[in-house]
Kinemage of the C-alpha trace (Angstrom):
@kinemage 1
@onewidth
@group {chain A} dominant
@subgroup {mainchain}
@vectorlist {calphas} color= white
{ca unk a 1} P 120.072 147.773 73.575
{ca unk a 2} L 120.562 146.962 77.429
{ca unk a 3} L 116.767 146.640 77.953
{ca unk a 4} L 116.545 144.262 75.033
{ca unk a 5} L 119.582 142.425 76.495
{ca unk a 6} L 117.612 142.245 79.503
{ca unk a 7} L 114.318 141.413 77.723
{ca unk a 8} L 116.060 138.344 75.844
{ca unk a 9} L 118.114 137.284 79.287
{ca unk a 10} L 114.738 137.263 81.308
{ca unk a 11} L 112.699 135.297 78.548
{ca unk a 12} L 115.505 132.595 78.558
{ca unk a 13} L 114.991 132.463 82.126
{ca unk a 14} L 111.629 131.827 82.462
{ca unk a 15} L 111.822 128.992 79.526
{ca unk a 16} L 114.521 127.088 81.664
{ca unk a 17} L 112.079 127.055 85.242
{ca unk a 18} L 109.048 126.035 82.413
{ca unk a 19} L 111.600 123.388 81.144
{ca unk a 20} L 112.283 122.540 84.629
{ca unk a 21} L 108.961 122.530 85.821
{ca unk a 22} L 108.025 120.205 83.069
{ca unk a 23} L 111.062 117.693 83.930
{ca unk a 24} L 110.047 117.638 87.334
{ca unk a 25} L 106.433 116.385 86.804
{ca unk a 26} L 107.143 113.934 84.365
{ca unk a 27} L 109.741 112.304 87.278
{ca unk a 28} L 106.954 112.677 89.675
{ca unk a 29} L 104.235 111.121 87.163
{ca unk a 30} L 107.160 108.025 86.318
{ca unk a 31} L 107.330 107.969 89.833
{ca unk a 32} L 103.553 107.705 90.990
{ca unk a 33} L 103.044 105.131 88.040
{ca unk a 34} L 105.966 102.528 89.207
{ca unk a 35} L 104.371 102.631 92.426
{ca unk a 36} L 101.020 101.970 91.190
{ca unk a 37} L 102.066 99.419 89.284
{ca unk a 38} L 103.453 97.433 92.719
{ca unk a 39} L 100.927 98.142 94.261
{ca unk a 40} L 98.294 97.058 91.547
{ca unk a 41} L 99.245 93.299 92.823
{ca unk a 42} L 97.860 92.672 95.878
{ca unk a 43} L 95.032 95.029 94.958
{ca unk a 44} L 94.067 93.129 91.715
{ca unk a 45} L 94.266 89.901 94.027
{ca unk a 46} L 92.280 91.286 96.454
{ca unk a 47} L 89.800 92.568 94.276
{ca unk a 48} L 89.733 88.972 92.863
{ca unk a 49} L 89.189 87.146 96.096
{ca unk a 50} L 86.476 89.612 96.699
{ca unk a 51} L 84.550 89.233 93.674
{ca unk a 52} L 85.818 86.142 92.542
{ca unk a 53} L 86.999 87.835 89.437
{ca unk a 54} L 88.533 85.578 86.925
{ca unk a 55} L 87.505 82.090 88.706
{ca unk a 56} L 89.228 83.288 91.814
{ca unk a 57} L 87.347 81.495 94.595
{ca unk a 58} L 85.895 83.616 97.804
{ca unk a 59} L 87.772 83.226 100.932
{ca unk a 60} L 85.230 83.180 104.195
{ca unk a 61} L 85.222 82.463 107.835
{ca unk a 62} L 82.093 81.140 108.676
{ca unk a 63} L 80.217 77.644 106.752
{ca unk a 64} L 76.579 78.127 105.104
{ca unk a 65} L 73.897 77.663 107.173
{ca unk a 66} L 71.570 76.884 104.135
{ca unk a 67} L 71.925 73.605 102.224
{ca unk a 68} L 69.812 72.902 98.925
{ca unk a 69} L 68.490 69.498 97.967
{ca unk a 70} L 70.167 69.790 94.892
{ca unk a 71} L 73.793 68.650 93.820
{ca unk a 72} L 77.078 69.569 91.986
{ca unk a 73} L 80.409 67.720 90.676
{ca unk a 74} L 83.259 69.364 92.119
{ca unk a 75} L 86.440 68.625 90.266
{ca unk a 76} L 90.136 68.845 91.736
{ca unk a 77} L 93.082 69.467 89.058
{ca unk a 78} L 96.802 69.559 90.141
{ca unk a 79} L 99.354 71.369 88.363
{ca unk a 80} L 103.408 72.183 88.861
{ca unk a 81} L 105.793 74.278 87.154
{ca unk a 82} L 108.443 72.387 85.257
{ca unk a 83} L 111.103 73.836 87.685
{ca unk a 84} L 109.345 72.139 90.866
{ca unk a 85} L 110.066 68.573 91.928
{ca unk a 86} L 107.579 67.793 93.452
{ca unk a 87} L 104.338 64.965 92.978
{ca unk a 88} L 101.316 67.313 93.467
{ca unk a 89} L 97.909 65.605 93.098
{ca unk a 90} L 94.262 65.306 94.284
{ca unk a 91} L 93.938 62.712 96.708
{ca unk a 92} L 89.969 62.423 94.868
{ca unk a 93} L 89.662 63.365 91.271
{ca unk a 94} L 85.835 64.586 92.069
{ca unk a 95} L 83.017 64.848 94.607
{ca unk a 96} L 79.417 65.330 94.449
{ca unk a 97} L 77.970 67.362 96.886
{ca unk a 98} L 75.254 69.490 98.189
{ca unk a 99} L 74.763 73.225 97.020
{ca unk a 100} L 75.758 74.706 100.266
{ca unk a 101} L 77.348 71.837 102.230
{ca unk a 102} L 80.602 72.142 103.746
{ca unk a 103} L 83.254 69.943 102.473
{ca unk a 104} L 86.714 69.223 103.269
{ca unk a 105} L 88.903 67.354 100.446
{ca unk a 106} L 92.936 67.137 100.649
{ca unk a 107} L 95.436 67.492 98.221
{ca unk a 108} L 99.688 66.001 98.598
{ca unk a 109} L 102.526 66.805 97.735
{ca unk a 110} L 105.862 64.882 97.580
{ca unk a 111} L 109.402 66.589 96.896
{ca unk a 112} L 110.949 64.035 94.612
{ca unk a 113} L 114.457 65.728 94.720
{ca unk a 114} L 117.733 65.566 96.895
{ca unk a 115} L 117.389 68.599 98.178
{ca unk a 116} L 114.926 70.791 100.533
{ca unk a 117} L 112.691 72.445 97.700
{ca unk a 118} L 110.150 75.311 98.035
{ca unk a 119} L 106.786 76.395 96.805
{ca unk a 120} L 104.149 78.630 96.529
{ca unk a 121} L 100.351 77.867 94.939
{ca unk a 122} L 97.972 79.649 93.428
{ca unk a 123} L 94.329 78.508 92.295
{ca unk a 124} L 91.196 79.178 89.939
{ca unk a 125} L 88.243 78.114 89.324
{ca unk a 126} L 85.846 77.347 86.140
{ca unk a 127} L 83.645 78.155 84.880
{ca unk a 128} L 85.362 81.799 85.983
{ca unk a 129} L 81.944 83.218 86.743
{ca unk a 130} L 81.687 80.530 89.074
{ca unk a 131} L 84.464 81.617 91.126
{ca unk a 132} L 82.054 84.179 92.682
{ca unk a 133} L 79.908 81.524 93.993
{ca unk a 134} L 82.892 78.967 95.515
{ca unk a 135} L 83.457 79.290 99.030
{ca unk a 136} L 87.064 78.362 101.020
{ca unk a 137} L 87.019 78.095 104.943
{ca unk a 138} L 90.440 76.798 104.786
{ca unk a 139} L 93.204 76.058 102.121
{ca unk a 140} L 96.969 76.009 101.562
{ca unk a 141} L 97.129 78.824 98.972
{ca unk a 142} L 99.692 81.516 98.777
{ca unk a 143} L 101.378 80.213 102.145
{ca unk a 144} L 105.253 79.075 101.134
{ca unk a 145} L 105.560 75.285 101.930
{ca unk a 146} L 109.445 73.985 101.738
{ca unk a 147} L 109.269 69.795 102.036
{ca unk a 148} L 112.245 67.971 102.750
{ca unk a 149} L 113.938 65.444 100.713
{ca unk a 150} L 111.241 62.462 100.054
{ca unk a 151} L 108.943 64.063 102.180
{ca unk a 152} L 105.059 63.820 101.740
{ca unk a 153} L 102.487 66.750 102.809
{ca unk a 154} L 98.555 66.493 103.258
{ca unk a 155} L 97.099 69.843 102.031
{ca unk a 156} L 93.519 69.838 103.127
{ca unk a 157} L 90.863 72.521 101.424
{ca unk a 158} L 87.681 72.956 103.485
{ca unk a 159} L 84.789 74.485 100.868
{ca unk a 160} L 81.476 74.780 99.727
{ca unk a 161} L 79.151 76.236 96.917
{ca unk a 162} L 76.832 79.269 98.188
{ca unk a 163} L 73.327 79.130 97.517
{ca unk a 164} L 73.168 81.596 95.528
{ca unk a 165} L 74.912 80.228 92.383
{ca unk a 166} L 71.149 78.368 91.814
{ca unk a 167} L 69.986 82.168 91.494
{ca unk a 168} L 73.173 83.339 88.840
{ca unk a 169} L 70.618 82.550 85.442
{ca unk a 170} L 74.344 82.126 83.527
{ca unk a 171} L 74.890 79.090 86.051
{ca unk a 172} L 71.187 77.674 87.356
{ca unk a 173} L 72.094 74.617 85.464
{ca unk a 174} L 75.474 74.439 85.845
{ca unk a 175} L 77.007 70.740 86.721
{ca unk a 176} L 80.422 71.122 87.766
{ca unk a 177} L 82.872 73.712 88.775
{ca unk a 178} L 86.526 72.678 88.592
{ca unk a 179} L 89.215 73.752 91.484
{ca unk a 180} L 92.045 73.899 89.925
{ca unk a 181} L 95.977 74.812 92.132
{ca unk a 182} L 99.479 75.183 90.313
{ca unk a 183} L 102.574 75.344 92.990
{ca unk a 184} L 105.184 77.435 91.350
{ca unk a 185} L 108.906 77.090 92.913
{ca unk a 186} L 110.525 79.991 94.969
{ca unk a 187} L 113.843 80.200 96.598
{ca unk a 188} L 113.644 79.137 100.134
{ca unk a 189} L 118.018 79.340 100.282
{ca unk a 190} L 119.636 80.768 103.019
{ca unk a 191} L 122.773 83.000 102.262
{ca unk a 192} L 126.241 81.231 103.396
{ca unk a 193} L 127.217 83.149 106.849
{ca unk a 194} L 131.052 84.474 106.393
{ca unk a 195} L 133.468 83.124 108.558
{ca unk a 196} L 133.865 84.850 112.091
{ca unk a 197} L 137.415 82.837 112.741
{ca unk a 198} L 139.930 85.434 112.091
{ca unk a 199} L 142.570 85.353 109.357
{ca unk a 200} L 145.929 83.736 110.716
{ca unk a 201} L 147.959 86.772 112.377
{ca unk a 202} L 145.217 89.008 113.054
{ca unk a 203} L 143.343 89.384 116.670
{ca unk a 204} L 146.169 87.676 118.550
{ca unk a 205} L 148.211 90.621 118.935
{ca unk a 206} L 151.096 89.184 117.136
{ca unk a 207} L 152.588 91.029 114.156
């Protein structure tokens, strides 16, 4: 009877460290997957950028040294959430350039409120498969801008179209790509610092 006590008592044992065991991976696999998750972000943007994945345009350092005789329309579109203030346009609606020549257009802003307002913008182009083929030197993308009350900003964006997009057969004959931006507002406010004067009666000593 002892040894079946015994038998029973170590079975229940070992089910509790399974049961255990079992608890603790699942926390660890939660775990794993909310990081993942955060970090799937940047990643996913990065990946973007890199393959110009979803109309994201390429970010480079260096201009094309090869220019093509033949041309392309190059729309600009402006956009705003409803929650930001501000006049956001394309200073030109549309240029025609060179397949491969460098070109440097400029966007403004305005904040139209009474108050210092903040935002952030983010950008696509289409076709989408073009993306992979639109080239930024420089541009005011996913760099927080606050602008005064009234006050105007220039945004340049410094661009062109590689080569290669005559060599895509999806896009050979493609006419124009539009670049597209949407500023979204963040929250630019400062907490209000607490008070360093002391409360009457205290750090003078006095009771």
């Amino acid at each position: 009877m002892t040894e079946e006590k015994q038998t029973v008592s170590n079975g229940t044992g070992q089910k509790q460290r399974s049961n255990r065991v079992v608890a603790t991976a699942c926390v660890a696999f939660f775990a794993a997957m909310v990081g993942a998750a955060y970090a799937s972000v940047p990643l996913y943007r990065l990946f973007c950028q890199v393959t110009g994945y979803g109309g994201t345009t390429q970010r480079v350092e260096q201009m094309s040294d090869v220019i093509l005789d033949k041309t392309i329309n190059v729309r600009f579109d402006a956009n705003t959430s409803g929650a930001l203030p501000w006049d956001f346009k394309p200073k030109q609606r549309q240029v025609t350039i060179r397949i491969g020549e460098t070109k440097q257009i400029s966007y403004e802003g305005r904040n139209v409120a009474s108050m210092p307002t903040s935002g952030r913008a983010t950008f696509n182009v289409t076709p989408e498969r073009a993306g992979a083929y639109f080239n930024k030197v420089q541009c005011f993308c996913f760099t927080d801008t606050t602008l005064q009350p009234g006050e105007d900003m220039d945004m340049p964006v410094v661009f062109f179209v590689d080569p290669e997009i005559v060599n895509d057969p999806d896009l050979k004959d493609l006419k124009t790509i539009t670049l597209s931006y949407t500023f979204f507002p963040i929250d630019k406010r400062q907490p209000v610092a607490q008070s360093a004067k002391p409360a009457a009666g205290e750090g003078n000593g006095n009771l």
